[in-house]
Backbone as CSV, one residue per row, in Angstrom:
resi,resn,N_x,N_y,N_z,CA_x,CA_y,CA_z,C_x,C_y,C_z
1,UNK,2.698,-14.032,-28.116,2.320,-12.875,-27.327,2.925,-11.630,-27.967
2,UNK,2.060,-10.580,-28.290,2.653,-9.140,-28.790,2.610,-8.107,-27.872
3,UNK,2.927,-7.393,-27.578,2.997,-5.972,-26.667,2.377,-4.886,-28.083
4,UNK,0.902,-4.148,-27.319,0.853,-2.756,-27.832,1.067,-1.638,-27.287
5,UNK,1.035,-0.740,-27.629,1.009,0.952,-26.712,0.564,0.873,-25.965
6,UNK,-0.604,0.591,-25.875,-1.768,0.377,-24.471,-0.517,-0.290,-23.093
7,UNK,-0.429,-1.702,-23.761,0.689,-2.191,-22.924,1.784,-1.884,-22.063
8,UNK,2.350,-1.333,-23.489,4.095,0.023,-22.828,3.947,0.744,-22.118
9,UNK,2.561,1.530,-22.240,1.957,2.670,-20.963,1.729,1.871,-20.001
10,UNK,1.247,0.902,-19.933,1.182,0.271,-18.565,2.356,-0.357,-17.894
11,UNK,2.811,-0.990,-18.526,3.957,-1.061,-17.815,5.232,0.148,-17.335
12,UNK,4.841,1.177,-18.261,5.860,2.524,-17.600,5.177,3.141,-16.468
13,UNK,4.015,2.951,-16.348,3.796,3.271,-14.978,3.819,2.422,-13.873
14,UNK,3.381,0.914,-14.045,4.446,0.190,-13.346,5.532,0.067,-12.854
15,UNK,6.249,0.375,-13.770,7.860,0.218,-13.351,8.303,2.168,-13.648
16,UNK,7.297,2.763,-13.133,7.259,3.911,-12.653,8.800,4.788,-13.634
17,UNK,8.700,4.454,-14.994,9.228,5.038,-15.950,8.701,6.082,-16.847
18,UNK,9.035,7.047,-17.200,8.488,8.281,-17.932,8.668,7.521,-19.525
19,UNK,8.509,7.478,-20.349,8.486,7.151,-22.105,7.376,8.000,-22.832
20,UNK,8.208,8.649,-23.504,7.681,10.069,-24.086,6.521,9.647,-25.125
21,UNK,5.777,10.230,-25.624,4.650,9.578,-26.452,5.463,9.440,-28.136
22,UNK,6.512,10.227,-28.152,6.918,9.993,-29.636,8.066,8.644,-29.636
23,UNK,8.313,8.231,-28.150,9.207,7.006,-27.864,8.287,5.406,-27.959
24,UNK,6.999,5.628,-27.695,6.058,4.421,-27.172,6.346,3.275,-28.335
25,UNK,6.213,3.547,-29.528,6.151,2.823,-30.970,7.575,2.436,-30.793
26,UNK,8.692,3.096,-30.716,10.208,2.165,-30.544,10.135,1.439,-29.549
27,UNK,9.969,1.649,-28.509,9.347,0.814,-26.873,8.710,-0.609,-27.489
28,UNK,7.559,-0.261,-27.972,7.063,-1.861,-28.155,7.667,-2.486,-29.353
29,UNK,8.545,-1.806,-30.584,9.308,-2.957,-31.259,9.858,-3.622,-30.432
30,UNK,11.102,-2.707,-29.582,11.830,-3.566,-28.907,10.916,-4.576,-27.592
31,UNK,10.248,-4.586,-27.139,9.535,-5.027,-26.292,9.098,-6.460,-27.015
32,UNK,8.805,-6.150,-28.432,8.397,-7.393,-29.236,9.548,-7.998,-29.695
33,UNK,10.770,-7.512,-29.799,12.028,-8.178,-30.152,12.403,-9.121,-28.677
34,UNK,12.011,-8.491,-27.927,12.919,-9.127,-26.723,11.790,-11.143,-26.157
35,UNK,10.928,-10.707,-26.724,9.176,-11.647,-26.548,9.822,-12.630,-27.616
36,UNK,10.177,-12.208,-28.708,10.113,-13.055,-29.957,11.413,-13.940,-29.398
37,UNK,12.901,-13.326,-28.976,14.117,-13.949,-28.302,13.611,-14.990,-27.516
38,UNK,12.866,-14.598,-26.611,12.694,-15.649,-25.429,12.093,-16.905,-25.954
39,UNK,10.926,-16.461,-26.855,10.517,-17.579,-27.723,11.132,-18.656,-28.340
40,UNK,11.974,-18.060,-29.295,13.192,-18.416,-29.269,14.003,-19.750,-28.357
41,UNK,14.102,-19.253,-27.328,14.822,-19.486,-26.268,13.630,-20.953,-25.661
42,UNK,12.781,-20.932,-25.518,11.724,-21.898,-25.271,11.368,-23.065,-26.313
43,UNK,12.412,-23.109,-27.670,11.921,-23.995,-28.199,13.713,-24.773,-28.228
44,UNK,14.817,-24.291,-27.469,15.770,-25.026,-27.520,15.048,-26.498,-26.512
45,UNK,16.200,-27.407,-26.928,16.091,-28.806,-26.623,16.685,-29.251,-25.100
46,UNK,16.160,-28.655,-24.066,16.960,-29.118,-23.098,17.138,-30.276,-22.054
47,UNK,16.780,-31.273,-22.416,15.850,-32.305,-22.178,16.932,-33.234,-21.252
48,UNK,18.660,-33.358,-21.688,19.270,-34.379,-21.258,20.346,-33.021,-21.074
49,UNK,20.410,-31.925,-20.309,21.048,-31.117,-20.050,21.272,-30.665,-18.581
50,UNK,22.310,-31.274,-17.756,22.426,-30.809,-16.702,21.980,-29.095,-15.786
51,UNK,21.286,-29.136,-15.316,21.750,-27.392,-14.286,22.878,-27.407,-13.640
52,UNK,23.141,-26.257,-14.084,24.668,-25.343,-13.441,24.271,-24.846,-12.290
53,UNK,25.356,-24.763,-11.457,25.814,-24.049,-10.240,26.185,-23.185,-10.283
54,UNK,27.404,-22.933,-11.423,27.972,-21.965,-11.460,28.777,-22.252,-12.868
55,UNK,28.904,-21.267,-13.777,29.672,-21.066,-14.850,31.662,-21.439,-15.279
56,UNK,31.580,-21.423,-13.976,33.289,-21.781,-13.846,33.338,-22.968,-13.297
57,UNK,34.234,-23.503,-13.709,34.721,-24.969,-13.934,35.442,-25.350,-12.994
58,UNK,36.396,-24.050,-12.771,37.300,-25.010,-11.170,37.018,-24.236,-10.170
59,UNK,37.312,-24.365,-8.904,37.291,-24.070,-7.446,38.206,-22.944,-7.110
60,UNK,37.191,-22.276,-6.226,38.237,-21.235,-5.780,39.381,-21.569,-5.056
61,UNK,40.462,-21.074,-4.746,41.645,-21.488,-3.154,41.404,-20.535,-2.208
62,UNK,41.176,-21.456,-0.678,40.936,-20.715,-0.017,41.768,-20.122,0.919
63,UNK,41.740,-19.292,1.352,42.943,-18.435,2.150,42.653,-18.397,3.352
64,UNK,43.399,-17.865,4.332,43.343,-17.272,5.813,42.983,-15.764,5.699
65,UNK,42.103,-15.385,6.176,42.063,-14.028,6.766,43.117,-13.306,7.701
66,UNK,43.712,-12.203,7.260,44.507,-11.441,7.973,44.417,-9.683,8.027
67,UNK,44.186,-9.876,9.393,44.055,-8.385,9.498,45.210,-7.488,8.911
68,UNK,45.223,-6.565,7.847,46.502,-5.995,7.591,46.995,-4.854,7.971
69,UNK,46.065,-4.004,7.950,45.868,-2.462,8.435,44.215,-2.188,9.579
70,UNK,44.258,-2.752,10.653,43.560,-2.580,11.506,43.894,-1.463,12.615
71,UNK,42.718,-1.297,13.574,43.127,0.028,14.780,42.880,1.163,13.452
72,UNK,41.884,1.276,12.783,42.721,3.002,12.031,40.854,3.551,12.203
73,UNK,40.258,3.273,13.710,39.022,3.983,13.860,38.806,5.185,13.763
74,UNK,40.193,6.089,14.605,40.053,7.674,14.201,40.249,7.934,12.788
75,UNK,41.022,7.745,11.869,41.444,7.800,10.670,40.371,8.388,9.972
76,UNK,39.720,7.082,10.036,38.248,6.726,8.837,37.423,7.816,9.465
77,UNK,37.457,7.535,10.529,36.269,9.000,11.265,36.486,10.377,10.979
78,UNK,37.596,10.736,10.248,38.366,11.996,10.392,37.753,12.147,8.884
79,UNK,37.449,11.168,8.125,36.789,11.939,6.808,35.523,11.824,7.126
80,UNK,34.715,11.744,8.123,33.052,11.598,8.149,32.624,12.646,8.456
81,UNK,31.751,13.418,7.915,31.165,14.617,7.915,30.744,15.011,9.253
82,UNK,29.912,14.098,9.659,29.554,13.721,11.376,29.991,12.591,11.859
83,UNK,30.272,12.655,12.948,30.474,11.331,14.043,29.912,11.882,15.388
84,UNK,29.898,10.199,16.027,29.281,10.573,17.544,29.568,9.167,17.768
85,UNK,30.025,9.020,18.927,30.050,8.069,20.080,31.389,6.779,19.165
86,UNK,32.043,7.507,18.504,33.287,6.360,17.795,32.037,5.857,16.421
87,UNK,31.416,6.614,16.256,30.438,5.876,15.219,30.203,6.708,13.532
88,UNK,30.023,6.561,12.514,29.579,7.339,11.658,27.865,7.644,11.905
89,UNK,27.921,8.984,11.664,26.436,9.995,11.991,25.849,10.234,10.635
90,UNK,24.513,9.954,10.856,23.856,10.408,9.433,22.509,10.627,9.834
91,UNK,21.804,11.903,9.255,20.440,12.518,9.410,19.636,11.483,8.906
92,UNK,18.754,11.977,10.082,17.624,11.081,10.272,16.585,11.210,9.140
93,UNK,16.288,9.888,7.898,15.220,9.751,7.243,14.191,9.219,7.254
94,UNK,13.634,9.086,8.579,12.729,8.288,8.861,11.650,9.044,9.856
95,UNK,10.787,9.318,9.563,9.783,10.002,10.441,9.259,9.506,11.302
């Protein structure tokens, strides 16, 4: 699979990106570098290879929760631009 210009423009308006017309030609090398990687990547052997969970090997330790510095409602409110009702206030974006 290759990516052309035609392509890069479509996908920058897709993914609703500006790419200048003297940028489009570096856009699809790399676009074709990243195609050719994966390719790449599709002809390793993974056949007798477990899936991971997770990258780390041992277990977290788990702790108790403890409140350390609780009660500090006015505090935090005292840097909020607005408040109302013990609450943080913020203008309405929703029509």
């Amino acid at each position: 699979m290759s990516i052309d210009a035609q392509t890069v423009k479509k996908i920058a308006i897709l993914s609703h990106l500006k790419i200048d017309d003297d940028k489009i030609k570096a856009t699809e090398d790399e676009f074709n570098k990243i195609l050719q990687w994966v390719g790449q990547l599709k002809e390793v052997d993974t056949e007798n290879v477990e899936p991971l969970v997770s990258v780390n090997d041992g277990t977290l330790e788990m702790r108790q929760d403890e409140v350390t510095e609780g009660n500090q409602a006015e505090a935090i409110l005292a840097n909020a631009p607005m408040q109302e009702y013990g609450y943080f206030a913020v203008p309405k974006v929703v029509e």
